[in-house]
RODO-2510 file (C-alpha; in nm, 4 decimals, decimal comma):
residues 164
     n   res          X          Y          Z
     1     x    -0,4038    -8,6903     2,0040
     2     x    -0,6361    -8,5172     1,8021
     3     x    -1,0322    -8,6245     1,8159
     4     x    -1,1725    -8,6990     1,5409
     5     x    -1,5333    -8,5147     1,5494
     6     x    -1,8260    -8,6521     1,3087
     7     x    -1,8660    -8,4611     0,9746
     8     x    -2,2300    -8,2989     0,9420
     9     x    -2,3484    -8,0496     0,7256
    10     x    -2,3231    -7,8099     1,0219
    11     x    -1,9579    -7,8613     1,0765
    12     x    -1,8702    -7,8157     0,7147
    13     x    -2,1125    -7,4846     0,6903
    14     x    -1,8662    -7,3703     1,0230
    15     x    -1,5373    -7,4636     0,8683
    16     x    -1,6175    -7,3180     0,5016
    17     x    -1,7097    -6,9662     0,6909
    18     x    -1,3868    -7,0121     0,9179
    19     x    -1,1892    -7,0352     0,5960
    20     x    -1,3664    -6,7597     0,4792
    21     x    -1,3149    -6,5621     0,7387
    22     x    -0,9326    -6,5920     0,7578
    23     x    -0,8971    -6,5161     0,4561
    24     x    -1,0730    -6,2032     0,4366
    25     x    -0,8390    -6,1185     0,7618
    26     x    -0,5526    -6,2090     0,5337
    27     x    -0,6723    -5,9633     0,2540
    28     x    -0,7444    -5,7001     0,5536
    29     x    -0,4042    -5,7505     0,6560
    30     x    -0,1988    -5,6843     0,3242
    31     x    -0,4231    -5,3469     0,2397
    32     x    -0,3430    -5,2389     0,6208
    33     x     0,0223    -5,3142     0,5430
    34     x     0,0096    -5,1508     0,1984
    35     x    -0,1708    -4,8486     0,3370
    36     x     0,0966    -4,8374     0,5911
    37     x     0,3330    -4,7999     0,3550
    38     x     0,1649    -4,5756     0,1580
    39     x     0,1423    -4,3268     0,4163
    40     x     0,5147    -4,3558     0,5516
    41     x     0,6502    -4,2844     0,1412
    42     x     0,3542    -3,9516     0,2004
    43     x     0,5448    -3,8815     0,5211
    44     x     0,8932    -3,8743     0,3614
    45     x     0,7483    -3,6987     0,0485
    46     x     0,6101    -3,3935     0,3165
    47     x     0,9508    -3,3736     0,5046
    48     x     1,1023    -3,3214     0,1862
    49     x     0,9115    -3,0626     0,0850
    50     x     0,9333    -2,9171     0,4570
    51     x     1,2913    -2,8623     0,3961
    52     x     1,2698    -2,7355     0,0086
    53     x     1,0161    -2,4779     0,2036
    54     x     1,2274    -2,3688     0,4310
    55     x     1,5643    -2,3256     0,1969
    56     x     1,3398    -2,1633    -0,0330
    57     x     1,2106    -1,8966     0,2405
    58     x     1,6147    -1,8630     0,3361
    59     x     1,6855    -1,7493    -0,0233
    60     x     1,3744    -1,5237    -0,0817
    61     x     1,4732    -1,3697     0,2744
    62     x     1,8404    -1,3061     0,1335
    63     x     1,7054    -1,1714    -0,1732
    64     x     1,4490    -0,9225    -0,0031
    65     x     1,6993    -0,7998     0,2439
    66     x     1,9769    -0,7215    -0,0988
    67     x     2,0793    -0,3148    -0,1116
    68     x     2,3102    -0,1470    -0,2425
    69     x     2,5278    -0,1714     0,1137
    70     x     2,5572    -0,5460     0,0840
    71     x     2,5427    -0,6169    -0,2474
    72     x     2,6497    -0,4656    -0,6352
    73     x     2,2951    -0,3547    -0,6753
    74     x     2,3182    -0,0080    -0,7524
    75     x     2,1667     0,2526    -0,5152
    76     x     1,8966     0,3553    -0,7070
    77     x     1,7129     0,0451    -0,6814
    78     x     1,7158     0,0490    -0,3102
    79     x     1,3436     0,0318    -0,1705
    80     x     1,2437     0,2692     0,0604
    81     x     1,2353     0,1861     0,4456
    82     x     1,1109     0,3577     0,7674
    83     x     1,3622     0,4229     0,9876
    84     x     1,4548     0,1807     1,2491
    85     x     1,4843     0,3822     1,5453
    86     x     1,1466     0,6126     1,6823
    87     x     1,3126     0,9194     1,6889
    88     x     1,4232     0,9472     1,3391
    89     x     1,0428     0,8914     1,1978
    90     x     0,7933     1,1846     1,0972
    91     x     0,6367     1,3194     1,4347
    92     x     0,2538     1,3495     1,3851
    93     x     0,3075     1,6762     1,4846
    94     x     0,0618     1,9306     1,3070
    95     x     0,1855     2,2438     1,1011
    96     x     0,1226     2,6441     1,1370
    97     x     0,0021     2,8473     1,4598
    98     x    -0,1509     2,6984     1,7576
    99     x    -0,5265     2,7227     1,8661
   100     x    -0,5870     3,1065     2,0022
   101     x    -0,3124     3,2226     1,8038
   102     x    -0,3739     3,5672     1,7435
   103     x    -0,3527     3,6165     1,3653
   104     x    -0,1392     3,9284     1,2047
   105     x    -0,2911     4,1524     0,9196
   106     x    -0,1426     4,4249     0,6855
   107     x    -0,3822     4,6747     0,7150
   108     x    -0,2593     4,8908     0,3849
   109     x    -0,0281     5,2040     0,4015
   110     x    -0,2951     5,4618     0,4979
   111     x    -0,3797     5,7454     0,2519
   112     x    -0,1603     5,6757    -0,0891
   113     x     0,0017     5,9704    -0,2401
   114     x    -0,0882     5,8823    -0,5663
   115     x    -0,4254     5,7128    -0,7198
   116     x    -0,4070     5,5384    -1,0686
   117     x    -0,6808     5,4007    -1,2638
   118     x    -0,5697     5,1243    -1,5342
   119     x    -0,8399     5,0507    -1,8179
   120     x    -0,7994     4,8101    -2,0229
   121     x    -1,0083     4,8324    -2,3908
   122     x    -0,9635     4,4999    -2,5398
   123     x    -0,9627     4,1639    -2,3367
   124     x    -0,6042     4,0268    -2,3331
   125     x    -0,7756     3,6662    -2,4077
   126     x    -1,0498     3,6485    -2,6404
   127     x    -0,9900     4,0406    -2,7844
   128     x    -1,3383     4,1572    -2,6848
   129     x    -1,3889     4,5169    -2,6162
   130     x    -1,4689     4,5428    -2,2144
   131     x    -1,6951     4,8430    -2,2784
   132     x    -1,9679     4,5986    -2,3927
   133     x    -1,8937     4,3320    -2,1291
   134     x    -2,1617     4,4942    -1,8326
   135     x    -2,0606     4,4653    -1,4571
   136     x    -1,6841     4,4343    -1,4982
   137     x    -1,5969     4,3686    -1,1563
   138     x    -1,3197     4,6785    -0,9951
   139     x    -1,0274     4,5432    -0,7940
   140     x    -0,8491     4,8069    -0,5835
   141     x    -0,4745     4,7059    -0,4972
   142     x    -0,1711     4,8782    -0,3142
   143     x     0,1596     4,9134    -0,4172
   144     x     0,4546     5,0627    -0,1791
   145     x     0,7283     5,1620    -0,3333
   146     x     1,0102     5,3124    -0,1489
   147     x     0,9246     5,6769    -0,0008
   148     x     0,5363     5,6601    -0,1557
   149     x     0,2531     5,4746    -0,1497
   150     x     0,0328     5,4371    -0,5067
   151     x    -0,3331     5,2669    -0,4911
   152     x    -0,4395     5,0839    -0,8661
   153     x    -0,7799     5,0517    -0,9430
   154     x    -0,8608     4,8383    -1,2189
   155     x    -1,1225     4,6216    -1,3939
   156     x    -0,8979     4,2971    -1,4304
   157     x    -0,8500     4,0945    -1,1109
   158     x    -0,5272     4,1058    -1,0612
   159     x    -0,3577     4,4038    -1,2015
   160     x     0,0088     4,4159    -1,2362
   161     x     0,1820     4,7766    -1,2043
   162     x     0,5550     4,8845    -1,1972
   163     x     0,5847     5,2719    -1,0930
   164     x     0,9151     5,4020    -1,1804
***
């Protein structure tokens, strides 16, 4: 059945790298089937942690979305939100008169009936006498009282005067 084929160096040299051969495929074989089942424990390791991810994320999204409405958390603590619906937010709408708004202006009461002059002789703040200060700058202010008009004049910006 089987031949029987002459043993030469050759032969030997062919068989001895044969043997070699297989069993470097062998080794081959048993890393491939170890990294194999390396990688299919990594597999199962990352699915786990996919779903400790996502219960994680479930409980931090039921702990952002808390108030006081839906739970005892007082409602002080309650973060402030825009509102939901459009019509309820701020308007971007700007504030006072429109462009070519004609503006309105109190012209004073005409000729007063009565002219006071106030002078003060001592600063009400430091105490210094305001006939040495030079250039003491003269503010002229209208008071109406009921029936008359009064003009103040006085050398302190702004004067304050009750008229009985």
């Amino acid at each position: 059945m089987f031949k029987t084929l002459p043993v030469t160096p050759a032969t030997v040299q062919e068989v001895a790298t044969n043997v070699l051969l297989v069993e470097w495929l062998v080794k081959l074989q048993q890393q491939i089937s170890l990294q194999q089942r390396l990688l299919e424990e990594k597999q199962s390791q990352i699915e786990a942690q996919h779903k400790q991810i996502e219960e994680l994320t479930d409980s931090l999204d039921k702990l952002k979305s808390r108030d006081s409405k839906n739970s005892s958390v007082p409602p002080s603590s309650d973060q402030l939100k825009k509102p939901s619906d459009k019509s309820k937010r701020k308007k971007g709408k700007k504030r006072g008169p429109k462009y070519d708004h004609r503006g309105k202006t109190r012209n004073g009461f005409g000729q007063p009936d009565q002219v006071e002059k106030l002078a003060l002789e001592n600063c009400p703040v430091c105490g210094t006498d305001l006939e040495l200060v030079e250039g003491t700058p003269e503010k002229v202010q209208q008071v109406a009282l009921v029936g008359r008009s009064t003009s103040v004049q006085s050398g302190i910006s702004p004067p304050t005067v009750w008229l009985p």
